[in-house]
PyMOL commands that place a pseudoatom at each C-alpha (Angstrom):
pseudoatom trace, name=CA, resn=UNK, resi=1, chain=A, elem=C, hetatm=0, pos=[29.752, 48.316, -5.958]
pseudoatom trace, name=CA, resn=UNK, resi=2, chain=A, elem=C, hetatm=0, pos=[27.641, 51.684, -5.888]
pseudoatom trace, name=CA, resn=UNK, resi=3, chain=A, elem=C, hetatm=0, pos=[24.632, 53.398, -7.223]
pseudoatom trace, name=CA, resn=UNK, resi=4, chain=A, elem=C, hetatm=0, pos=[26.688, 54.203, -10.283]
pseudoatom trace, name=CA, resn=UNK, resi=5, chain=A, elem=C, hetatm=0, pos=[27.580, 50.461, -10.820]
pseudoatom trace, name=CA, resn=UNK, resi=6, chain=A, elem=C, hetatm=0, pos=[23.583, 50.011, -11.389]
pseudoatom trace, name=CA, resn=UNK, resi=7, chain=A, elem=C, hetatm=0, pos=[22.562, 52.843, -13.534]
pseudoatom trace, name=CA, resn=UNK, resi=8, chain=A, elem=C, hetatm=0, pos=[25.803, 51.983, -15.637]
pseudoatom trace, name=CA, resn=UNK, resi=9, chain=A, elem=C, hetatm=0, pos=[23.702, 48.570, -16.128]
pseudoatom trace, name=CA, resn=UNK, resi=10, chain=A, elem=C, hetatm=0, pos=[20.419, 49.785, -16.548]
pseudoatom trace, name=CA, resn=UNK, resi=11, chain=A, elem=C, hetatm=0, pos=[20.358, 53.681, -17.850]
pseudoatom trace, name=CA, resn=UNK, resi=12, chain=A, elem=C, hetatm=0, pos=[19.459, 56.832, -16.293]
pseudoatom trace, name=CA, resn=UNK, resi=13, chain=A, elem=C, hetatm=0, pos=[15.771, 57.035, -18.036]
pseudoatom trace, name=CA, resn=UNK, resi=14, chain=A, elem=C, hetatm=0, pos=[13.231, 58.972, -15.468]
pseudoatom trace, name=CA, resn=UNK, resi=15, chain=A, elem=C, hetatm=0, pos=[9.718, 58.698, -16.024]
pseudoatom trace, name=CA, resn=UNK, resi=16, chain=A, elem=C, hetatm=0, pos=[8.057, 61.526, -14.585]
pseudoatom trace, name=CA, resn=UNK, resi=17, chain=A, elem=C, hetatm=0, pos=[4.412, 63.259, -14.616]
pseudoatom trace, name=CA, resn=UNK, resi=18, chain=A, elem=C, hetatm=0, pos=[3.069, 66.281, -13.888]
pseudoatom trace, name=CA, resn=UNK, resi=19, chain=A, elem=C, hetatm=0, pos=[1.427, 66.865, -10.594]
pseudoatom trace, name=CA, resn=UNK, resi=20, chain=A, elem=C, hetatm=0, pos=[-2.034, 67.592, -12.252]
pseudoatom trace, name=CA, resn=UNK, resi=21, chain=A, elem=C, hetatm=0, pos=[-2.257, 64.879, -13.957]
pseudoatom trace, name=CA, resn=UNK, resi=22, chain=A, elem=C, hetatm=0, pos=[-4.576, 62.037, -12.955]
pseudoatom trace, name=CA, resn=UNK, resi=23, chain=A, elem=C, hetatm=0, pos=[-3.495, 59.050, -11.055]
pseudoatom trace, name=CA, resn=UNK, resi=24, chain=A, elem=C, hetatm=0, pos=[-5.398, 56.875, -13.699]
pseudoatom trace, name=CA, resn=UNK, resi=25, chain=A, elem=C, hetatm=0, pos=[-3.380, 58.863, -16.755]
pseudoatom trace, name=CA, resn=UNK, resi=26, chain=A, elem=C, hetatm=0, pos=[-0.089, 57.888, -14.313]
pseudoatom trace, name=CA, resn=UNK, resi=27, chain=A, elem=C, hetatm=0, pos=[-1.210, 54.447, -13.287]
pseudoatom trace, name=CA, resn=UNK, resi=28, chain=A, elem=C, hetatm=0, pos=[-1.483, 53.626, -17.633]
pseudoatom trace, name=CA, resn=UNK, resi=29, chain=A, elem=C, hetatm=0, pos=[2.046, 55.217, -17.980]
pseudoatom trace, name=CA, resn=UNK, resi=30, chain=A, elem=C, hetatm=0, pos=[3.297, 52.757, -15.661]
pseudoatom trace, name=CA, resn=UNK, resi=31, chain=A, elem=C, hetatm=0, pos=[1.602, 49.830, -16.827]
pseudoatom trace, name=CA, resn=UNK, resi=32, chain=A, elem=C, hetatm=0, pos=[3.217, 50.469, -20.133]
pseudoatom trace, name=CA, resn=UNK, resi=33, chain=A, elem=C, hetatm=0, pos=[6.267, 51.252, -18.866]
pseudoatom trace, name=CA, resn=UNK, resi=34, chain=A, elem=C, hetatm=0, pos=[6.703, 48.354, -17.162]
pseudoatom trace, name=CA, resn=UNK, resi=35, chain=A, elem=C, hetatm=0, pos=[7.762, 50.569, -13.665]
pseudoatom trace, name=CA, resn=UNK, resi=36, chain=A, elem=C, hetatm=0, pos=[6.466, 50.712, -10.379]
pseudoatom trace, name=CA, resn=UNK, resi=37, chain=A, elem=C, hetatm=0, pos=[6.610, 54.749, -9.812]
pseudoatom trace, name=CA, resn=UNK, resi=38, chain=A, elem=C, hetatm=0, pos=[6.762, 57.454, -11.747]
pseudoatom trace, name=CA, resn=UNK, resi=39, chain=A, elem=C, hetatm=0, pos=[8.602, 61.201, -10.553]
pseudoatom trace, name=CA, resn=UNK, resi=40, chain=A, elem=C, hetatm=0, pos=[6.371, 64.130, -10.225]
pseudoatom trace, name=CA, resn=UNK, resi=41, chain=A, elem=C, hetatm=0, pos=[7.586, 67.683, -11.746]
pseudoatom trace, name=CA, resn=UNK, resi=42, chain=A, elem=C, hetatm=0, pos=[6.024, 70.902, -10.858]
pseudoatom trace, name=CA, resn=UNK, resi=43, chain=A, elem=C, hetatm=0, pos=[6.980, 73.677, -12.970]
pseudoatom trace, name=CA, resn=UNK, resi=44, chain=A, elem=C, hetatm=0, pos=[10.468, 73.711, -14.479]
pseudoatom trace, name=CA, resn=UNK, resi=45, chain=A, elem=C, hetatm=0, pos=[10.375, 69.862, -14.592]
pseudoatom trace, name=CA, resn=UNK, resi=46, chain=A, elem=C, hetatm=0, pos=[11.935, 70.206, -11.008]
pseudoatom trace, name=CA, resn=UNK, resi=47, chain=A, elem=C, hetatm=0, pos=[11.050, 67.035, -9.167]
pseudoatom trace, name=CA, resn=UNK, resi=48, chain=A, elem=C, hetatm=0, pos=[7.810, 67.634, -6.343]
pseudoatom trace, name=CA, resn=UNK, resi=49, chain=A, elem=C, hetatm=0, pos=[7.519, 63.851, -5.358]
pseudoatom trace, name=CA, resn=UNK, resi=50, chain=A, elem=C, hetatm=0, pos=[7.146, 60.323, -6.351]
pseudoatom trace, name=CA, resn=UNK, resi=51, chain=A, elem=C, hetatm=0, pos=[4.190, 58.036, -6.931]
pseudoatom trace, name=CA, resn=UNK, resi=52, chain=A, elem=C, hetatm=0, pos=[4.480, 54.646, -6.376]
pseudoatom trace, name=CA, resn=UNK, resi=53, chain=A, elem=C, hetatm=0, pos=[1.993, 51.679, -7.122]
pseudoatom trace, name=CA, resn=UNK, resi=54, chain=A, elem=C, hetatm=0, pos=[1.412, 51.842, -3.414]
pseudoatom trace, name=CA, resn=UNK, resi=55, chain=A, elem=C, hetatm=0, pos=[0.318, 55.146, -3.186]
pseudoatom trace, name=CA, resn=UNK, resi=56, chain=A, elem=C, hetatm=0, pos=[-1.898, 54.502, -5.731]
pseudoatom trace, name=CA, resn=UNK, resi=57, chain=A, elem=C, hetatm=0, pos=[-3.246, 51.044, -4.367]
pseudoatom trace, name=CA, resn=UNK, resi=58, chain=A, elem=C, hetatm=0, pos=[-3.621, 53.559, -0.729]
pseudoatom trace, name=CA, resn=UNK, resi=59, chain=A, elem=C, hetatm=0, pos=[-6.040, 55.712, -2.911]
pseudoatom trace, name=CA, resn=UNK, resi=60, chain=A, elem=C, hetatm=0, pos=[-8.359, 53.564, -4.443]
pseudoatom trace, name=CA, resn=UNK, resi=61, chain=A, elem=C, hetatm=0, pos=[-8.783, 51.529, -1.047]
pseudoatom trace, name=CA, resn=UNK, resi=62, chain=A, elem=C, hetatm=0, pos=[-9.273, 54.682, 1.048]
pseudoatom trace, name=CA, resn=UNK, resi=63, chain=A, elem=C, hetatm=0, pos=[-11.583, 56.363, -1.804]
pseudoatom trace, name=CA, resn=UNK, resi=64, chain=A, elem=C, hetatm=0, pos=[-12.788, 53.604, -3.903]
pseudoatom trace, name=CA, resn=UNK, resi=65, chain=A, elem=C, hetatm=0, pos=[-12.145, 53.849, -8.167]
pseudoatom trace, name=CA, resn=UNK, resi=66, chain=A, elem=C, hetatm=0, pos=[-13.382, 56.963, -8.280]
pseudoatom trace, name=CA, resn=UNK, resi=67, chain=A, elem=C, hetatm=0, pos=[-9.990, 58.286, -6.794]
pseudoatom trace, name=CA, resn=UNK, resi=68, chain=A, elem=C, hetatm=0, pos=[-8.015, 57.179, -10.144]
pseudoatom trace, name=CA, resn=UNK, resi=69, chain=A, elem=C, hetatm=0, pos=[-9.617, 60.608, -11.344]
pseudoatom trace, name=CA, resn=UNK, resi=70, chain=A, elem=C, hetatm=0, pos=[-8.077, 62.968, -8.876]
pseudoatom trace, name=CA, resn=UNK, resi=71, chain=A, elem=C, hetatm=0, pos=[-4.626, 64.381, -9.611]
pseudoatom trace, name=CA, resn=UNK, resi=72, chain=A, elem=C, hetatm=0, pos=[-1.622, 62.914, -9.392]
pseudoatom trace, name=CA, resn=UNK, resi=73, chain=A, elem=C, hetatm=0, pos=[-0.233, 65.566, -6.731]
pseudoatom trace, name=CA, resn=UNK, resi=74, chain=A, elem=C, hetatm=0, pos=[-2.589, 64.489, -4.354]
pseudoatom trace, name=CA, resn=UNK, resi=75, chain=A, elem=C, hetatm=0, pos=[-1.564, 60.830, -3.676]
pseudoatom trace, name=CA, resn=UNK, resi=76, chain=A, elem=C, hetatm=0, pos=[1.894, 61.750, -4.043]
pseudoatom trace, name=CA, resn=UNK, resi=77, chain=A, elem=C, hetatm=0, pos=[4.866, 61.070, -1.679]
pseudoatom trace, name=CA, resn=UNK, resi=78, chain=A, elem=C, hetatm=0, pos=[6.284, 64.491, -0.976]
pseudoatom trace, name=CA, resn=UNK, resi=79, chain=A, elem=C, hetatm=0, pos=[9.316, 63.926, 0.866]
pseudoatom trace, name=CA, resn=UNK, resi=80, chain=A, elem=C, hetatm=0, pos=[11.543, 62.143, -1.141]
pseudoatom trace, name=CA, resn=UNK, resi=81, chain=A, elem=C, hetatm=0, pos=[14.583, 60.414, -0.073]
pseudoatom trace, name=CA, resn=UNK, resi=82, chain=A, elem=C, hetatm=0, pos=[17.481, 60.145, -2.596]
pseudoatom trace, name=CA, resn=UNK, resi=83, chain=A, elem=C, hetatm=0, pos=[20.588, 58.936, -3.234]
pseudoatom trace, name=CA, resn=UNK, resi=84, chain=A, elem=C, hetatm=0, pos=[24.058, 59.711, -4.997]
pseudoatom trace, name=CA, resn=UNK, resi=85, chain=A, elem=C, hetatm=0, pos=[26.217, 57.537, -7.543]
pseudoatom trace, name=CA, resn=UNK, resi=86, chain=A, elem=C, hetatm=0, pos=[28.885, 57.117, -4.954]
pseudoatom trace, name=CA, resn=UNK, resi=87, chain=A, elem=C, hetatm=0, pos=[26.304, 55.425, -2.576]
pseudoatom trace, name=CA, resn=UNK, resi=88, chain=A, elem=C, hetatm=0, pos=[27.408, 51.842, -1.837]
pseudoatom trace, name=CA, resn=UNK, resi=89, chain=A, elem=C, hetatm=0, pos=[24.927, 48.893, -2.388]
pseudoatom trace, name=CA, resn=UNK, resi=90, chain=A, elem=C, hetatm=0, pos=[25.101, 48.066, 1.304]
pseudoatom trace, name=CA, resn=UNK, resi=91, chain=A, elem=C, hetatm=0, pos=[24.257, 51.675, 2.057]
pseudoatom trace, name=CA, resn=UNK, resi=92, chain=A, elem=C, hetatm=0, pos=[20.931, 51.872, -0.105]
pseudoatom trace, name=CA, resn=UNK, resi=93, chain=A, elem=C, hetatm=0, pos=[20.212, 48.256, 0.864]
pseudoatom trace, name=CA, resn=UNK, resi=94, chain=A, elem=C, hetatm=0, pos=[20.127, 49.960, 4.653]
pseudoatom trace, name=CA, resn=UNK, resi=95, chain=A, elem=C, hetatm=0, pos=[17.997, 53.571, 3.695]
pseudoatom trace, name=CA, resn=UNK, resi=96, chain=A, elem=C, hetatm=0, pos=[15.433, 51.068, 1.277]
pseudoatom trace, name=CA, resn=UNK, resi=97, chain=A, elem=C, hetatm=0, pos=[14.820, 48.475, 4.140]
pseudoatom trace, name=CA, resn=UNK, resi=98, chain=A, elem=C, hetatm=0, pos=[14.760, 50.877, 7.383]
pseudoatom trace, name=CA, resn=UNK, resi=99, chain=A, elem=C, hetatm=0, pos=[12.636, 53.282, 5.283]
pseudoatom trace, name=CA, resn=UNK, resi=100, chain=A, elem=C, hetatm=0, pos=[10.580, 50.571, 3.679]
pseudoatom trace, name=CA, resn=UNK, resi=101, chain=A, elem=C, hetatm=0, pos=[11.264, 52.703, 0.181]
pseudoatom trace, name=CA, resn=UNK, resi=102, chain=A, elem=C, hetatm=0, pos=[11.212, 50.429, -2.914]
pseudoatom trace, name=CA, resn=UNK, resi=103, chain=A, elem=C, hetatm=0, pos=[12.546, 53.674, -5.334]
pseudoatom trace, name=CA, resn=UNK, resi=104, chain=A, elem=C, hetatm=0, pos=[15.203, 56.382, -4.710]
pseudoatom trace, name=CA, resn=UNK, resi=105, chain=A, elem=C, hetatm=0, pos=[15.858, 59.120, -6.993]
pseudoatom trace, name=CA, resn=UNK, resi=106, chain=A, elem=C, hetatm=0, pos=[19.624, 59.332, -7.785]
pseudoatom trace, name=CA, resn=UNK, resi=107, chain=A, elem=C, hetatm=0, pos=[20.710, 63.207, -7.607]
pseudoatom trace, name=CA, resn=UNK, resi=108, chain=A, elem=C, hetatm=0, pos=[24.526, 64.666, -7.969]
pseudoatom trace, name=CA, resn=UNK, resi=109, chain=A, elem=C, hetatm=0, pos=[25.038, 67.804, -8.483]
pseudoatom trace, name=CA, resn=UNK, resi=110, chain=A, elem=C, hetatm=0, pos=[20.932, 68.825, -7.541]
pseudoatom trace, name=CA, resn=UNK, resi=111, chain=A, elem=C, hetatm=0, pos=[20.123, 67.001, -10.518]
pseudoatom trace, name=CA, resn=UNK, resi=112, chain=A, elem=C, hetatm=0, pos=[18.203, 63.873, -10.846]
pseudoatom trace, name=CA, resn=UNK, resi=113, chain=A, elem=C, hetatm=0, pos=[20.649, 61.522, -12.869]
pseudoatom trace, name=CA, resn=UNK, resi=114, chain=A, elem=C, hetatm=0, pos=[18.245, 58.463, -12.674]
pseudoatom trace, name=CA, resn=UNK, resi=115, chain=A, elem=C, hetatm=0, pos=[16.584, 56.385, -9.930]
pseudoatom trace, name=CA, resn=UNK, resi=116, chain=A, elem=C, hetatm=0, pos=[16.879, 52.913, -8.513]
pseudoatom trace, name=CA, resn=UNK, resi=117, chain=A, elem=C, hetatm=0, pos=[14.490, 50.392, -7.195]
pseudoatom trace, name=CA, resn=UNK, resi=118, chain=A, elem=C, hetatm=0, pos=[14.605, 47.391, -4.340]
pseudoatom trace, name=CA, resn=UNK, resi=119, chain=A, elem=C, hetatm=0, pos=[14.657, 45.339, -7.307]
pseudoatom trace, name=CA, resn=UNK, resi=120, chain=A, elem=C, hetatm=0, pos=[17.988, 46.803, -9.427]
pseudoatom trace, name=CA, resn=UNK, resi=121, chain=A, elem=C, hetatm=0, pos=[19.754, 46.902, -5.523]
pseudoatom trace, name=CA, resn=UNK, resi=122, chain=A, elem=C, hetatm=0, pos=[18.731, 42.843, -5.468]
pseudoatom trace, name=CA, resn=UNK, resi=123, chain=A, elem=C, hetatm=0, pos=[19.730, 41.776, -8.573]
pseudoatom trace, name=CA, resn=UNK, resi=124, chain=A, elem=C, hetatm=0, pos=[23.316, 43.759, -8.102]
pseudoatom trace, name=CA, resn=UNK, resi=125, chain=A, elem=C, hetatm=0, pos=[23.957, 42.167, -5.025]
pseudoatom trace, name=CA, resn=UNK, resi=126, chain=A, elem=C, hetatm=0, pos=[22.869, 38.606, -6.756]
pseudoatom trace, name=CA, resn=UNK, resi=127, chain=A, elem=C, hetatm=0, pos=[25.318, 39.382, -9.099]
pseudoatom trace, name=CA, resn=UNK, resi=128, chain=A, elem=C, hetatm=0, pos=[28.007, 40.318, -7.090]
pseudoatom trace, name=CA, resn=UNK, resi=129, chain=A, elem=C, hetatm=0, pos=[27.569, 37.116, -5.262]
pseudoatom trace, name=CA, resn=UNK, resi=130, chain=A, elem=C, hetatm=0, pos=[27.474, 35.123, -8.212]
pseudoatom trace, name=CA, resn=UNK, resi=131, chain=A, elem=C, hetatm=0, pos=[31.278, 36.558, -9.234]
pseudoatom trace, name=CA, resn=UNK, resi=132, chain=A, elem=C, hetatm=0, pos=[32.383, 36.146, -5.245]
pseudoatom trace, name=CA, resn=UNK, resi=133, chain=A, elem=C, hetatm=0, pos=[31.794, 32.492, -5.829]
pseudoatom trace, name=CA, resn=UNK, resi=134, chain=A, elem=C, hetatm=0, pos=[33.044, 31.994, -9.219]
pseudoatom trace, name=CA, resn=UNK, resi=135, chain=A, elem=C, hetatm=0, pos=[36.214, 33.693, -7.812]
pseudoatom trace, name=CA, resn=UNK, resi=136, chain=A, elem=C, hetatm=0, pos=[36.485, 31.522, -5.292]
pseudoatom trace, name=CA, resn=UNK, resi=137, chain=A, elem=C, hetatm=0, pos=[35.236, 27.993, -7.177]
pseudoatom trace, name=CA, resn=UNK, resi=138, chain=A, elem=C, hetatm=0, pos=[38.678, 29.138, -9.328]
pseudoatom trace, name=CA, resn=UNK, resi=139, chain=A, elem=C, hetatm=0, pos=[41.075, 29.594, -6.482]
pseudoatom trace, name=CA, resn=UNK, resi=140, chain=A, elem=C, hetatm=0, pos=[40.214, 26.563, -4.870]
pseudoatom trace, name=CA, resn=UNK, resi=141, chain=A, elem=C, hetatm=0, pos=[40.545, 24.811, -8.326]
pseudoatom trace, name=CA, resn=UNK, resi=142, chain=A, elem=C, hetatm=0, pos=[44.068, 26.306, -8.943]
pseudoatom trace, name=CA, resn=UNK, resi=143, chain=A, elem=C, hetatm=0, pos=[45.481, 25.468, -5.568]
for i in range(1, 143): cmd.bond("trace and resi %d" % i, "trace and resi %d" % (i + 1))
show_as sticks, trace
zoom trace
């Protein structure tokens, strides 16, 4: 199973912001969203980073509440990590847990196609567990 195999599942939707924007404006979008990070475009809509709950969590205990007023852009992650469709489960498993990265953007071609969290790689690999046993609860059944 690969990257592919999830946003099959789930869809290719990006949420994204704009890097002026303020981390409060960003932190509502994701509440109602029901996400845990949101893509940051710069001009073009060409992604400039990613903002997490964490970053914004980092913020507000570095700088107090206050912080939910500066922009976006400046609790951002700049280098992001990404993956590719073809990427194997067992491969982004790896990058997400050596990395400690929750979210990957998923880019072919230089485009962002959609992104994947800890959370889609988890239940995937639930699933895929799930069949390997119902595979094997019938073969031992069938002699």
């Amino acid at each position: 199973m690969n990257v592919a195999t999830i946003l099959k599942a789930k869809g290719n939707t990006v949420v994204s912001v704009k890097g002026d924007e303020s981390l409060e404006a960003a932190a509502q979008l994701m509440s109602r969203r029901g996400i845990g990070c949101v893509v940051v475009s710069g001009q073009g809509g060409k992604p400039i980073g990613i903002l997490s709950e964490r970053d914004i969590v980092r913020e507000v205990a570095v700088g107090g509440a206050g912080r939910l007023k500066a922009p976006v852009a400046d609790a951002m992650t700049r280098s992001v990590h990404n993956c590719r469709l073809d990427d194997s489960i067992d491969h982004l498993m790896g990058v997400m847990t050596a990395r400690r990265f929750r979210h990957l953007p998923v880019v072919e071609d230089g485009e962002m196609v959609g992104i994947v969290s800890i959370g889609d790689v988890v239940k995937l690999k639930i699933a895929e567990a799930e069949m390997e046993t119902e595979a094997m609860r019938a073969y031992i059944t069938t002699g």
